[in-house]
C-alpha positions in Angstrom: -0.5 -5.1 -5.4 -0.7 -5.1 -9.6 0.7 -8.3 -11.1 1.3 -7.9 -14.6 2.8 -10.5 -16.9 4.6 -10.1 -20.1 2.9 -12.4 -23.1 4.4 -10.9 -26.1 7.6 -9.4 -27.2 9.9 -9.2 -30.1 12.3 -12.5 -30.3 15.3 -12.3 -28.6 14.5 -9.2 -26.3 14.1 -8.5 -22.4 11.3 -9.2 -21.1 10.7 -12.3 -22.5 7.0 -13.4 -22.5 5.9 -15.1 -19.1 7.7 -12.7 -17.1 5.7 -11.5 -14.0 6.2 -7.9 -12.5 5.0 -7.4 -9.1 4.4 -3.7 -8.3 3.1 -2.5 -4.7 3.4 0.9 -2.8 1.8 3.7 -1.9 4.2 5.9 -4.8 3.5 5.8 -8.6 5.7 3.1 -10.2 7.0 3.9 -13.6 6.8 1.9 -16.5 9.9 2.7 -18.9 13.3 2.1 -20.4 14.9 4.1 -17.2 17.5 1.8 -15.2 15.3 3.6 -11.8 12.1 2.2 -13.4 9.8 0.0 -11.4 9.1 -2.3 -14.7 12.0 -1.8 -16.8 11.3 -2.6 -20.5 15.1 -2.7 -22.9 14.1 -1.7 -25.8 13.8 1.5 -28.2 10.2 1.2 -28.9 9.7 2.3 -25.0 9.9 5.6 -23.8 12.7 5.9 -20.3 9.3 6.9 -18.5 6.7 5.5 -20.5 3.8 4.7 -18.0 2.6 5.3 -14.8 0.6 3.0 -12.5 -1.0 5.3 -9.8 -1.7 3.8 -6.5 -5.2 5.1 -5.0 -7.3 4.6 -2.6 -9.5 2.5 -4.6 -7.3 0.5 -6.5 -4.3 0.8 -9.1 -4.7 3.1 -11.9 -2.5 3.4 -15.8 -1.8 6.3 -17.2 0.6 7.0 -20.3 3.3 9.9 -19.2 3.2 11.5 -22.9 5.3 8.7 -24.1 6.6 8.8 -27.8 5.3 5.8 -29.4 2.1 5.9 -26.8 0.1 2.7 -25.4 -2.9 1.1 -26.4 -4.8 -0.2 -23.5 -7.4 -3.3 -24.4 -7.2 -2.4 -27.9 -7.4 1.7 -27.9 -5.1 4.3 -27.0 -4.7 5.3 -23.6 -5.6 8.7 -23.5 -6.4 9.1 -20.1 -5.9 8.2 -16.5 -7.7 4.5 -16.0 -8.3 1.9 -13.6 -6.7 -1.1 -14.0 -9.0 -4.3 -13.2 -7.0 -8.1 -13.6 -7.6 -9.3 -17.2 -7.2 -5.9 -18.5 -4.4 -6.2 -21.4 -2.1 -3.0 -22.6 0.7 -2.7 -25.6 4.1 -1.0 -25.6 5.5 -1.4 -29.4 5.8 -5.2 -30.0 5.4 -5.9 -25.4 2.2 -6.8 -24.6 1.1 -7.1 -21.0 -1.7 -8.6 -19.1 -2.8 -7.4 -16.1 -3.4 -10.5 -13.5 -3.8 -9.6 -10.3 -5.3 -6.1 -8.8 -5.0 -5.7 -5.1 -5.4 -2.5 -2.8 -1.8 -0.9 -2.7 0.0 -2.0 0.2 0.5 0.7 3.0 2.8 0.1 5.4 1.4 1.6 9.2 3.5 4.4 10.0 3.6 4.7 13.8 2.4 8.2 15.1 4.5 9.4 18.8 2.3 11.5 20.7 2.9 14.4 21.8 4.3 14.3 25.4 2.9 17.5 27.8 3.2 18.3 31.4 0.0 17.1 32.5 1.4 12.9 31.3 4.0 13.5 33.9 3.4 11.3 36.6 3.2 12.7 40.6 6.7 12.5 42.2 6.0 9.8 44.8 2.9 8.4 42.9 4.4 5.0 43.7 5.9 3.3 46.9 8.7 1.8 47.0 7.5 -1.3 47.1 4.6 -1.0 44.3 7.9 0.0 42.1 10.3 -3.0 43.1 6.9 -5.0 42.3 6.3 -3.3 38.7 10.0 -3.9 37.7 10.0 -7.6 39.1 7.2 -8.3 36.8 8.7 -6.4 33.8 11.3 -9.2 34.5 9.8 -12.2 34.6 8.6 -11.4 30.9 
């Protein structure tokens, strides 16, 4: 998960400082003006896709998606793909944020079927009557 938190932006304008974003997934999460944006900035100075953070493997990564007015990422322009570390700071126009959390992306376990072949077929009368009757009473009693 990336927590970042809003500490500066012009008066009056959406998001106010001391708003937290929480961004997780295993899909890049725009940064932008865009109403589909993962961290949705209102204002002209920001691009509709402005950013990108990059889920990887080995962390969260930032990288500017050939935005207009560009970002500046702790204090230089970001230029290039980079991995994001928790005190790490970055600037939209007049929106500053501060990166305060980095976590390993979330990935939810996608369960795999197996494929089913002739040989998994049990015997035909592999169980007696009885051993079955048995099996289901237990099943029950769960």
């Amino acid at each position: 998960m990336l927590v970042l938190t809003v500490t500066k932006s012009p008066f009056g304008t959406e998001p106010e400082p001391g708003t937290i974003y929480r961004v997780d997934g295993t899909e890049p999460q725009v940064l932008g003006r865009s109403s589909k944006s993962a961290v949705r900035v209102k204002n002209r100075q920001v691009s509709r896709q402005h950013l990108s953070f990059l889920p990887k493997d080995d962390g969260w990564y930032i990288k500017d998606l050939g935005s207009k007015n560009g970002t500046t990422f702790n204090g230089g322009p970001l230029n290039q793909e980079l991995k994001l570390k928790a005190g790490d700071r970055f600037r939209i126009g007049q929106f500053l944020f501060w990166v305060t959390e980095v976590s390993p992306p979330t990935v939810k376990p996608i369960a795999v079927a197996a494929e089913w072949t002739e040989s998994d077929e049990p015997e035909s009368g592999s169980l007696t009557d009885a051993e079955e009757t048995s099996m289901i009473d237990e099943f029950e009693d769960l």
